[in-house]
C-alpha positions in Angstrom: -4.4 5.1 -17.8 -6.5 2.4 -16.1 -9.8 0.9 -16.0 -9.3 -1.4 -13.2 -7.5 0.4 -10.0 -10.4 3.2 -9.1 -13.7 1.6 -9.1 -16.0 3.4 -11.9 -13.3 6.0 -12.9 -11.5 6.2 -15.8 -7.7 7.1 -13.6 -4.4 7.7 -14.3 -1.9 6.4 -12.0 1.1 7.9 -9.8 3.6 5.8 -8.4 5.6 7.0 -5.6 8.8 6.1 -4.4 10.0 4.5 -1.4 8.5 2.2 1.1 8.5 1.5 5.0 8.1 -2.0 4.5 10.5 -5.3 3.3 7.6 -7.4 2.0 10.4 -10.4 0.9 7.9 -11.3 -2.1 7.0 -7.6 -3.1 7.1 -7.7 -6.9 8.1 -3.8 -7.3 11.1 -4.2 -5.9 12.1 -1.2 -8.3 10.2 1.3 -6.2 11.2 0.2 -3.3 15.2 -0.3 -3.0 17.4 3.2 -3.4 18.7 3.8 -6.9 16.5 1.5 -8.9 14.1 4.0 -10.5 16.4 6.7 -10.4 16.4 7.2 -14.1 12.4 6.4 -14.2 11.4 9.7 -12.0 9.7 12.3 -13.0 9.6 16.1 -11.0 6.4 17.1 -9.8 5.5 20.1 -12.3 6.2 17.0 -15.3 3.2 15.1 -13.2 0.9 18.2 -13.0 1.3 19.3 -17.0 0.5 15.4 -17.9 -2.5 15.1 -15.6 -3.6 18.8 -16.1 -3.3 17.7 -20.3 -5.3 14.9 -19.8 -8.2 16.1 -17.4 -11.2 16.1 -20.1 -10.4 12.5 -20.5 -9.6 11.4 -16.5 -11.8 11.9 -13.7 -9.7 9.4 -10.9 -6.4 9.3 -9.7 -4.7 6.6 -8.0 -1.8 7.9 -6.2 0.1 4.3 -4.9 4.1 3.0 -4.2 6.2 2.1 -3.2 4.4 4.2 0.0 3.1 7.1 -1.1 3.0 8.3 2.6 6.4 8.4 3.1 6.3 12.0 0.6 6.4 14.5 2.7 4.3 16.7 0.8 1.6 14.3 -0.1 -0.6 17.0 1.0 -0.1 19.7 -0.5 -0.1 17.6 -3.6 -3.0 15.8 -3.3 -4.9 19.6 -2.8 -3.3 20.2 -6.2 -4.8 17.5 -7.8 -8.1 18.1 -5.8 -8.3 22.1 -7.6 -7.5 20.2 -11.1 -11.1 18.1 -10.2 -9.6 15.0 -9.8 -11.0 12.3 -7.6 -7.8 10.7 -5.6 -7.8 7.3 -4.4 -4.8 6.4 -2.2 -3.2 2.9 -1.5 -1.3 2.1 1.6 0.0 0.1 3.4 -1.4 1.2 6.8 1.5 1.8 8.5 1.8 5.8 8.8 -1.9 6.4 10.6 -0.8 9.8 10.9 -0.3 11.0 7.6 -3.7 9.1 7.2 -5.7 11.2 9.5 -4.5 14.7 8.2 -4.9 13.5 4.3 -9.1 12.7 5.7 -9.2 15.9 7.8 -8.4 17.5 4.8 -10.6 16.3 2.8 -7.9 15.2 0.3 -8.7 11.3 -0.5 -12.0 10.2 -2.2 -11.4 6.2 -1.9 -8.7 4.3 0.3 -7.0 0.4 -0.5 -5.0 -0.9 2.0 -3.3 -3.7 1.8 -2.9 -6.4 4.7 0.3 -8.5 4.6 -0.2 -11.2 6.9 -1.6 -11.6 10.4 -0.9 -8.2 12.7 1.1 -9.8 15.1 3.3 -11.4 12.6 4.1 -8.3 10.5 7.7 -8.5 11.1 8.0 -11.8 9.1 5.8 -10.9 6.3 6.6 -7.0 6.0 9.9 -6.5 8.0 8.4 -4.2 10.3 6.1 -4.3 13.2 2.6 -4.3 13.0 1.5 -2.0 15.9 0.4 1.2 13.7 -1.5 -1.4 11.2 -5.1 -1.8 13.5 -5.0 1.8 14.0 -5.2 2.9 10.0 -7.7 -0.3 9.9 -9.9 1.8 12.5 -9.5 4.8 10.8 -10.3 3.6 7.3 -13.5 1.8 8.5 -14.8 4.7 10.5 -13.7 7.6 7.8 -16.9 7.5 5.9 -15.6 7.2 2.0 -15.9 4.1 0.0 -12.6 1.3 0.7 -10.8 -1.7 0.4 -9.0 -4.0 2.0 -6.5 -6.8 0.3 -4.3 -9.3 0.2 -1.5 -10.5 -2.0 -1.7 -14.4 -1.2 1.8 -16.6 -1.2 2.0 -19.9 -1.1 4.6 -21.4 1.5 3.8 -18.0 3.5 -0.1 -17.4 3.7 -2.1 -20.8 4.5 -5.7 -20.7 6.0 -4.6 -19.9 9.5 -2.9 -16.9 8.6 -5.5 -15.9 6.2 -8.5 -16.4 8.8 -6.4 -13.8 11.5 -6.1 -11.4 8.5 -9.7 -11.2 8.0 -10.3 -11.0 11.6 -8.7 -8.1 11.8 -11.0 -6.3 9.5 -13.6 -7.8 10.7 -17.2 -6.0 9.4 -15.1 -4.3 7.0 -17.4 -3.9 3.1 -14.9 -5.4 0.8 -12.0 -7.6 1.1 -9.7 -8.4 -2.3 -7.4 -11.8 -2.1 -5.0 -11.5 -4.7 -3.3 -14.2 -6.1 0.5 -13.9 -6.1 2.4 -14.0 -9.9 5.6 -16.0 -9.9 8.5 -13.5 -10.7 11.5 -11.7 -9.5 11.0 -10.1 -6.0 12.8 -8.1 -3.4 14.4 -11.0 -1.6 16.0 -11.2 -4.7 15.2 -14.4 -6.5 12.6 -16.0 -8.5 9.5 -16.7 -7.1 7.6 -19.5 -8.3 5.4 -22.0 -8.0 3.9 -19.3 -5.1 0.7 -19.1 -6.7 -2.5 -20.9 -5.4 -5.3 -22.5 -7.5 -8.2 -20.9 -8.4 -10.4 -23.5 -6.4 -7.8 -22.9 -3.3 -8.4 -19.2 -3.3 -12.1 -19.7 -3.5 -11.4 -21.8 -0.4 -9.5 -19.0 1.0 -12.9 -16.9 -0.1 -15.0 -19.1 1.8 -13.5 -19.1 5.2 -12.7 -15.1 5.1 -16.4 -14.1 4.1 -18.3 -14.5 7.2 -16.0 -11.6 8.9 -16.7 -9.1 6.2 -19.4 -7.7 3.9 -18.0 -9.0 0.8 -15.0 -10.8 0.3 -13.6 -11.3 -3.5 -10.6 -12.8 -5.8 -9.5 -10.9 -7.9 
C-alpha cells in the first residue's frame, strides 16, 4: 500500500516482471534478470483475490516493473482491475509505444510515469537499447489527454547538465518533470554503486536549468 506512487490515491502496487532495458545502475535488478524473483511471484488469480479483499480501502493501482508492457496480457488485466473500480496508473519506460496506444484506446490507464534514462540519442549507453521508439510514447503520453509524468533517476559520473538539458528537451512543454536522485546500492552491472548521488543544492541546479522547457519541473 502506498501513499506516494499515485498522486491523491490511496494504491496498492503490482510489480511486473521482466524488462526491455539494461539500465547498468537500475537498482531492481531482481525484476529484471531471469530467475531472481522466481520464488517472489505470485499467479494472477493470488493478485485479483488481494486487490478484490482490499477494494473498500484502495482506490489506485500502480501497475510498474520491471516493464509491465512486456505482459502480454496487460490488457485484459488492466480491464479486470478497471470492473473491480480501480484507478490504474502505469509506469514505463517508453519503449513499447504500441502496447501504449491500445492500453489508451481502451480506456484502460487513468495516469501514466515514464521514465527518461538519458538523452534519446544516447539510449544505448544509458539503457542498452536504442532509443528510436522513446519520442514516439513521449508524443503519445503528452497528447493522450490523462494526467502524467515524466522522470529521471539522476547518476553522478553518467548524467551531468548536458545530458540533463537534452533530456528535458525532449519533453519539452510537457506538465511535470520528476529528477530523482540516485541511492547508492547494489545494481544490475553488478557492483556497488556509490558515491553516485548528487547534492541537494546540485539537483536544484539540475532543477533550474530543466524548468524553462516544461510546466513544472521537481526533485523528489
Amino acid at each position: 500500500m502506498t501513499l506516494l506512487d499515485y498522486p491523491q490515491k490511496m494504491a496498492a502496487i503490482v510489480f511486473t516482471y521482466g524488462c526491455n532495458m539494461r539500465c547498468p545502475f537500475c537498482y531492481n535488478p531482481q525484476l529484471v534478470l531471469p530467475g531472481l524473483a522466481a520464488e517472489k511471484l505470485y499467479d494472477e488469480d493470488q493478485v485479483i483475490d488481494f486487490l478484490t479483499r482490499r477494494k473498500k480501502y484502495l482506490d489506485g493501482l500502480v501497475v510498474t516493473g520491471g516493464e509491465p508492457t512486456l505482459q502480454k496480457d496487460l490488457a485484459r488485466f488492466l480491464a479486470k482491475m478497471k470492473k473491480i473500480g480501480y484507478a490504474v496508473k502505469l509506469d514505463t519506460n517508453g519503449l513499447m509505444p504500441e502496447t501504449l496506444q491500445e492500453l489508451l484506446e481502451k480506456e484502460l490507464i487513468d495516469y501514466i510515469a515514464m521514465d527518461i534514462k538519458g538523452p534519446v540519442k544516447e539510449y544505448g549507453r544509458y539503457a542498452g537499447v536504442e532509443g528510436e521508439k522513446i519520442q514516439e510514447s513521449v508524443e503519445l503520453i503528452m497528447t493522450s489527454g490523462l494526467p502524467y509524468e515524466f522522470r529521471s533517476t539522476l547518476v553522478k559520473g553518467w548524467h551531468d547538465s548536458e545530458a540533463i538539458e537534452k533530456m528535458a528537451k525532449m519533453i519539452k512543454g510537457a506538465e511535470l518533470y520528476y529528477l530523482q536522485n540516485f541511492q547508492d546500492g547494489k545494481c544490475l552491472a553488478g557492483e556497488e554503486f556509490s558515491g553516485k548521488s548528487f547534492f541537494k543544492k546540485e539537483l536544484e541546479e539540475f532543477r533550474r536549468l530543466c524548468q524553462p522547457y516544461v510546466k513544472k519541473c521537481a526533485v523528489r
